[in-house]
C-alpha positions, 0 to 999 in steps of 0.5 A: 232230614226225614223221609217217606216212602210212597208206594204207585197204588193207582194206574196213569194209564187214561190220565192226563200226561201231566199226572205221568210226568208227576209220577215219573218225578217221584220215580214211580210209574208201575204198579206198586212200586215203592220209592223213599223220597225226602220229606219236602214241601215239593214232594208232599206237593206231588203227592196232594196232587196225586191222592188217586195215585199214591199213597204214604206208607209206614 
């Protein structure tokens, strides 16, 4: 299966918890932090609820 790695671009500090918790799912929660995930419906998921946070890289 494919995959796609997610690099934390935004900070959680002043946001609501739920978008923490999001964050600590993927396996972020620091600045730039990069992470390789399958490429699922509940991770792009994550990800479309995150847009200010997170972005895809190549």
């Amino acid at each position: 299966m494919a995959t796609i790695k997610i690099k934390q671009v935004g900070s959680p500090i002043r946001r609501p918890e739920k978008q923490m918790q999001m964050l600590i799912g993927l396996g972020l929660g620091k600045m730039n932090r990069v992470v390789e995930r399958e490429d699922t419906a509940e991770v792009r998921g994550a990800i479309a609820k995150l847009p200010h946070m997170v972005q895809i890289i190549d």
